[in-house]
C-alpha positions in Angstrom: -5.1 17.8 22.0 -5.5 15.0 19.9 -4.4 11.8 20.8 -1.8 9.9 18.9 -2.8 6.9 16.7 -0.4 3.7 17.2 0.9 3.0 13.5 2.1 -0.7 13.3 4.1 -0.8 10.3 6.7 -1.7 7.9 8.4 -0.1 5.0 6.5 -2.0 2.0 3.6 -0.8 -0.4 0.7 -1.6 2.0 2.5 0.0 4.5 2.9 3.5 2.8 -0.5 3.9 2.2 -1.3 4.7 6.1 1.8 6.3 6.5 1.2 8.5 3.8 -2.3 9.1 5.1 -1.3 9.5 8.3 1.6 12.5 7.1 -1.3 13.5 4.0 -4.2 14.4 7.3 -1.7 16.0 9.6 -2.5 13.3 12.3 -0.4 12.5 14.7 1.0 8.8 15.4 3.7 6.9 17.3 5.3 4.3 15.2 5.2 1.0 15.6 7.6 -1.0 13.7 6.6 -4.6 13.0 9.7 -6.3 11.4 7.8 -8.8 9.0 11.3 -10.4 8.2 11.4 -11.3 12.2 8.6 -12.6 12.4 6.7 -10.0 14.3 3.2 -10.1 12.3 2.9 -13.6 14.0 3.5 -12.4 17.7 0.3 -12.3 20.2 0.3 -9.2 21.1 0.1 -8.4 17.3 -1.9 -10.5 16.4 -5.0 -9.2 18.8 -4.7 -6.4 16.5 -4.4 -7.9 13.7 -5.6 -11.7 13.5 -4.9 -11.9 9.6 -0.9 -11.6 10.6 -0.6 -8.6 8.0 0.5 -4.9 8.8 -0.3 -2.3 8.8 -2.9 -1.7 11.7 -3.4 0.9 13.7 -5.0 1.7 17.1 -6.7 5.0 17.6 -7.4 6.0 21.1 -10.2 8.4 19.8 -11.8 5.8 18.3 -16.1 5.9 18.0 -17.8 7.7 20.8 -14.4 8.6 22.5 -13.6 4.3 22.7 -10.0 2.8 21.4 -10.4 1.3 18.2 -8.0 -1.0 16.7 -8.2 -1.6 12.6 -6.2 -4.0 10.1 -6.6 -4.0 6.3 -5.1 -0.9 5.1 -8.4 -0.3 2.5 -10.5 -0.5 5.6 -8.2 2.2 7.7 -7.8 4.6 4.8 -11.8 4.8 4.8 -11.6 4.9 8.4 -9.2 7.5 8.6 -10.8 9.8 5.6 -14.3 9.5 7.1 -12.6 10.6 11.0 -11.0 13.7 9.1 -13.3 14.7 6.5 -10.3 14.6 3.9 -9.4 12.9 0.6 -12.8 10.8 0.4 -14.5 12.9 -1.5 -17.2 16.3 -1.6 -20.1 14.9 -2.9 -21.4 11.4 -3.1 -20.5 10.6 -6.4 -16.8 11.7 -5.5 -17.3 9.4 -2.8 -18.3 6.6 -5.3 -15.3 7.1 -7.4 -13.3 7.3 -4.4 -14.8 3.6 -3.1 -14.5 1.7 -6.3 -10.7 2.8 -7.2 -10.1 1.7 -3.7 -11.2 -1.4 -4.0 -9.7 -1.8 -7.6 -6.4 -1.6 -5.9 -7.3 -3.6 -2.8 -8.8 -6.8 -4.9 -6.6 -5.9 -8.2 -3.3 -4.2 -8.7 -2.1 -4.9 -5.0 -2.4 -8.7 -5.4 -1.4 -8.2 -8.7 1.3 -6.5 -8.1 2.5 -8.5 -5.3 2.5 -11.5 -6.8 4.4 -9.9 -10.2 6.9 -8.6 -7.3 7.5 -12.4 -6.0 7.2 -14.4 -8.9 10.0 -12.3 -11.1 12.6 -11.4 -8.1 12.4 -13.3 -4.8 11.0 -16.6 -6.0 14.2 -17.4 -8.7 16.4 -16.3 -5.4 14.5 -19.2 -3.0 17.1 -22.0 -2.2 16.5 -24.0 -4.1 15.1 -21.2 -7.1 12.1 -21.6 -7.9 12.0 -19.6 -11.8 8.8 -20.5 -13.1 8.0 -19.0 -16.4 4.3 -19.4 -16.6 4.0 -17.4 -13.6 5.6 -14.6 -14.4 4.5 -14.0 -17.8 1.2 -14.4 -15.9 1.2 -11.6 -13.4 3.5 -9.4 -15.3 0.6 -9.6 -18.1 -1.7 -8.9 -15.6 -0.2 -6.3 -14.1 0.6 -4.5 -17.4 -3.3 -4.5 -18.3 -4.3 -3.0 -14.9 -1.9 -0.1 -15.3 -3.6 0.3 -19.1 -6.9 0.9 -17.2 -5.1 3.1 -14.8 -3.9 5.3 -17.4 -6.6 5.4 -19.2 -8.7 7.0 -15.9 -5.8 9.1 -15.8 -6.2 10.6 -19.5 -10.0 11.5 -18.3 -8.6 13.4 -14.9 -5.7 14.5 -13.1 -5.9 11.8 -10.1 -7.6 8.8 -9.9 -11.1 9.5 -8.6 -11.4 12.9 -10.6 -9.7 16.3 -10.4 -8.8 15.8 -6.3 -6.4 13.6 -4.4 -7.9 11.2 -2.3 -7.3 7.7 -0.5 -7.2 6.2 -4.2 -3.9 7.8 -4.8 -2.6 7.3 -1.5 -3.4 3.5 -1.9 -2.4 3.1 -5.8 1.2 4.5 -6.2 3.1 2.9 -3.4 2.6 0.0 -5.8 2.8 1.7 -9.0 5.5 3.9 -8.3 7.2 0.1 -8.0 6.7 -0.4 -11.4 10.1 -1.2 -12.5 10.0 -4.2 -10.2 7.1 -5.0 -11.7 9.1 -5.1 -15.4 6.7 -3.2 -16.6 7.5 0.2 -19.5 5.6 3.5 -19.0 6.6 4.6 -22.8 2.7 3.8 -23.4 1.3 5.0 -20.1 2.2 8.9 -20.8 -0.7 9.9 -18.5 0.6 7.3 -15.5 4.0 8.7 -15.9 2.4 12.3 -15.3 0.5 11.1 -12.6 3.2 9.3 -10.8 5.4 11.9 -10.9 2.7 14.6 -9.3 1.8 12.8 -6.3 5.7 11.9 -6.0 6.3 15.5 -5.6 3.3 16.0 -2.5 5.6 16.4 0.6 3.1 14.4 2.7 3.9 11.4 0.2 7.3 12.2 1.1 7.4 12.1 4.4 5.4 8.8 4.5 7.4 7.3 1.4 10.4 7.6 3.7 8.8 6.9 6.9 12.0 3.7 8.3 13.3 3.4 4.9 16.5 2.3 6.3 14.9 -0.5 7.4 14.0 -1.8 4.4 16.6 -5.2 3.2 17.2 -6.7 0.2 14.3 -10.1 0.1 16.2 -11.4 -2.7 19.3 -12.7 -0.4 18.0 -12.6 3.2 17.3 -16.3 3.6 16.2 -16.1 6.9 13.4 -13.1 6.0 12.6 -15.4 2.7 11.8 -18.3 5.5 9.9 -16.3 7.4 7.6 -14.4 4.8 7.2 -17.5 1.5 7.5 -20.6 3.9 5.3 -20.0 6.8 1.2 -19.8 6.8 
């Protein structure tokens, strides 16, 4: 029997994508919950783990040659975790190209993107005292509205992301675009995002890791104390 992988998470895009992964390879994992409004990312015990104070990470006792391994950066453990199962990374190597580079367009692009989009038009106005800072948001929400252009463009060439199969791509690209709203961003122009979105949306392994401690999730916008925690401290 396999052993279980130790999923350190937290309910937020970067976090989906390994739960998703996890529920998309049929692997099994115990759950972890770091509550990054706590404070736990900065814990030691964590933190051996995952020195960059970031989840999610996992540990997978069935690691290389039969050794524990323990992995942080969520790019880094989809590849990890694709290459262990021989699923969603591709057939051939130029699937596996495709795969890479929208991987890392999402890791070095539309996550930091979006994340910033994400602080800059909701929780920063909220900060005591608000910080509303028009520059930046018409900033990322630009920048954000031309990486979802490119996006749909790939997406008017094939059905996901890396071609006509679902791979790590997706699993790391829509927990942040399926956000988009947040994002103030319109999908009236994006017809082939809007199609996309909706089909992995409907994959029950997306599902299952879309909900994976959803309860858990609170409201950044007027938790002073999470605010503190997550804009305030290095």
């Amino acid at each position: 029997m396999t052993s279980e992988i130790e999923l350190y998470y937290w309910p937020t895009p970067n976090g989906w994508k390994i739960s998703i992964a996890l529920e998309e390879m049929a692997l099994p994992y115990t759950l972890h919950l770091v509550d990054i409004g706590a404070g736990d990312q900065f814990k030691p015990d964590f933190l051996k783990i995952a020195p960059n104070n970031r989840m999610p990470a996992i540990i997978d006792p069935d690691g290389p040659d039969g050794a524990p391994v323990s992995i942080f950066e969520s790019g880094a453990i989809l590849q990890y975790l694709a290459r262990k199962t021989g699923q969603f990374c591709g057939r051939t190597e130029r699937e596996r190209i495709a795969v890479d580079q929208w991987l890392m367009w999402q890791m070095g692009g539309l996550g930091p993107m979006a994340g910033q989009a994400h602080h800059f038009l909701k929780y920063a106005p909220s900060l005591e005292p608000p910080q509303d800072l028009p520059y930046a948001k018409d900033r990322y929400r630009s920048e954000v509205a031309r990486l979802y252009g490119v996006l749909d463009r790939q997406l008017a060439l094939a059905e996901f992301v890396a071609g006509d199969f679902f791979s790590i791509a997706d699993m790391a690209i829509w927990p942040w675009a399926s956000n988009w709203e947040g994002q103030e961003q319109t999908l009236d122009d994006k017809p082939n995002m809007a199609r996309w979105l909706d089909r992995v949306a409907a994959r029950p392994g997306v599902q299952r890791g879309r909900a994976l401690a959803a309860e858990k999730r609170s409201d950044l916008s007027t938790d002073r104390k999470a605010q503190a925690m997550l804009f305030r401290r290095g």
